[in-house]
N, C-alpha and C positions, 0 to 999 in steps of 0.2 A: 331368118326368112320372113316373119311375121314381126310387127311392130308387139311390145309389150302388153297385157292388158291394162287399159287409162286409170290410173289412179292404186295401182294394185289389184283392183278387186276382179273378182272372177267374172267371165264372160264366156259365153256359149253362142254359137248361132251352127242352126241345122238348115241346110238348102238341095235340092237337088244336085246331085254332083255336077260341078261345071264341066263341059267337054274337054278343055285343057288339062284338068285333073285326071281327067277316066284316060286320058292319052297317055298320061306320064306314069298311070298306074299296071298293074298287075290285070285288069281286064282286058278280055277278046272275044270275041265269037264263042263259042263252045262252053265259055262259063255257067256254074248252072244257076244266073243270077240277070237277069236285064237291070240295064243302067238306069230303068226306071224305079229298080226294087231298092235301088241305094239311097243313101245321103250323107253329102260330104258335112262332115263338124270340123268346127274350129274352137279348140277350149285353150282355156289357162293354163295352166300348170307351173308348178314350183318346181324349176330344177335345180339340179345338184350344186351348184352354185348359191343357191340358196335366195333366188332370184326370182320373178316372176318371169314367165313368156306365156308366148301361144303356139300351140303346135296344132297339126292338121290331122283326120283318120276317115276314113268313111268306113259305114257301116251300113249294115241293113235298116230298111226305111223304121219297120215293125217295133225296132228296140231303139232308135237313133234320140229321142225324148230320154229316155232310161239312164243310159250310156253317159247322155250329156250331166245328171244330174250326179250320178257315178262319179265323176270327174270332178264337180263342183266341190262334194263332200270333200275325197282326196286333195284338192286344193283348201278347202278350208284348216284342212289337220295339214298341212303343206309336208304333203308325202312327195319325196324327192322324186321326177320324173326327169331321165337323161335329155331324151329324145322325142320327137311326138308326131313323125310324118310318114306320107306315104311312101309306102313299098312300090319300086319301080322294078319292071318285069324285068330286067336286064340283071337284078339281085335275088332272084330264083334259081340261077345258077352257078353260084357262090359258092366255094367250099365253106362248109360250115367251122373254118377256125376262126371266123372274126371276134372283135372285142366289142362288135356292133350292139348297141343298148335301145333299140329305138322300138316305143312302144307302139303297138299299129293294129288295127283289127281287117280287114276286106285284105286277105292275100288269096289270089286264084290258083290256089296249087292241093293236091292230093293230100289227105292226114300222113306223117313223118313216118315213113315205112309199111304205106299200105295203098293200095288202090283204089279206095274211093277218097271223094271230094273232101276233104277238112271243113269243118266247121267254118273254119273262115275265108274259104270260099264262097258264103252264104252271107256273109257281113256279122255272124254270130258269134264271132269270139274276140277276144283281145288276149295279147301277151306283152305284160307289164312287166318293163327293165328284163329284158330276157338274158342279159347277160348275168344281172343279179341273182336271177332265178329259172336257172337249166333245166333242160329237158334230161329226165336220166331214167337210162331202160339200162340195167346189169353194168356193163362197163362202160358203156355208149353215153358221153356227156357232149353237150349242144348248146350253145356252142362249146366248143373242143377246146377252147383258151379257159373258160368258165370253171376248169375245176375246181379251184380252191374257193368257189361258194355252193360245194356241194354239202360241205360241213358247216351245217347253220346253226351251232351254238355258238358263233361271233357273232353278232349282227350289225351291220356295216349299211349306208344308206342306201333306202330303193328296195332292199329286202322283200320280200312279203313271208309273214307268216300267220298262221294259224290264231284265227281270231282278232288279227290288228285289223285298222281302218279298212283296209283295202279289202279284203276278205268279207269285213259287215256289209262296205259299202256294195260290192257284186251282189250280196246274197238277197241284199233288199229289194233289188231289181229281180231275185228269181234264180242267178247264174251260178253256178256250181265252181268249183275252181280243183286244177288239175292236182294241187299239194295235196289232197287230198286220197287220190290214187295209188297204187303202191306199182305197179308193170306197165305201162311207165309211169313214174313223177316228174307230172307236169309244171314246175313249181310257176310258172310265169303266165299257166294258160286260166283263165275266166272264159267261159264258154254259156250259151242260152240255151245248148241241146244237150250236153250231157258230153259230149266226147270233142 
C-alpha cells in the first residue's frame, strides 16, 4: 500500500486525518470522538517477513506523539509487525473467526461484550498482531482461529509478552496492557485508560 521506509530507517509523520482516510475508516456521526480529536500516523515497521514497510493507524490527537515514538522503539528491536492499517467500517461485522493480524488503534465500536464505548473508540488503545495475541474470557477465544496461541510457553513471532520490548515500550508512554488482566486476557490490547 505504502512505499518502504528510504534507506531502512524508521520514519513517522503525524497529520490531521485526511478526509479520504476518515471515509474509509470506522468513523460517523455519533462517535464519541470529532475528526478534529484524531491524527492519522504513518510508521515503519518490520514485518514478518523480516522486511521493512509502512503501515497506517490513527489515533487520538493527545497521545499521537507517544504512540509514534512507541513504534520507533519496536522498529528499532525490529518486533515483527503483520499488518499496520486502518479498520474499515464494513469489518465490524465480521464473524470473529478470521486469521486477520492487522495492528490498528481508532476502531468506533463498543468494549467486546459490553455497552459502552471501547477505549479505542477514543483513538486510546492499539492491539498488536491480535492474531498472535487473543482476546480470552473462560472459553471465548478471539479471534476464534487464534487458539493454538493461547498457550504461550512456545514463542513464535509477533508474540508479546511480559516484560519484552513491546510492553517497556507502551509503559514508557504510561499505557497499561491487557496480559496483564486475568477476566478477560487482553494479550493484544495496550490501552491509555485503563480498560
Amino acid at each position: 500500500m505504502f512505499p518502504p521506509p528510504a534507506g531502512g530507517r524508521f520514519a513517522a509523520s503525524v497529520t490531521p486525518v485526511p478526509a479520504t482516510v476518515l471515509a474509509r475508516s470506522t468513523w460517523q456521526p455519533g462517535c464519541p470522538v470529532r475528526p478534529d480529536d484524531l491524527r492519522y500516523l504513518r510508521l515503519s515497521f518490520w514485518g514478518f517477513d523480516d522486511r521493512p514497510h509502512t503501515g497506517e493507524m490513527i489515533v487520538n490527537a493527545r497521545v499521537a506523539d507517544a504512540v509514534a515514538r512507541v513504534f520507533e522503539r519496536l522498529y528499532a528491536a525490529r518486533f515483527p509487525i503483520e499488518e499496520m492499517r486502518v479498520v474499515a467500517r464494513p469489518e465490524l461485522t465480521l464473524h470473529p473467526t478470521g486469521d486477520g493480524n492487522n495492528t490498528t488503534a481508532f476502531v468506533c465500536r463498543p468494549a467486546t461484550g459490553l455497552n459502552h464505548w471501547s477505549a479505542h473508540a477514543f483513538g486510546l488503545a492499539i492491539d498488536l498482531n491480535p492474531f498472535c495475541n487473543p482476546y480470552v474470557k473462560g472459553n471465548l477465544v478471539l479471534p476464534e482461529l487464534a487458539s493454538s496461541y493461547v498457550d504461550r510457553r512456545v514463542a513464535r513471532p509477533g508474540m508479546v509478552f511480559a516484560g519484552d520490548v513491546a510492553v517497556r515500550s507502551f509503559a514508557v508512554i504510561g499505557w497499561g496492557w491487557g496480559g496483564t488482566w486475568t477476566s478477560p486476557l487482553d494479550i493484544q490490547h495496550f490501552t491509555a485508560t485503563g480498560n
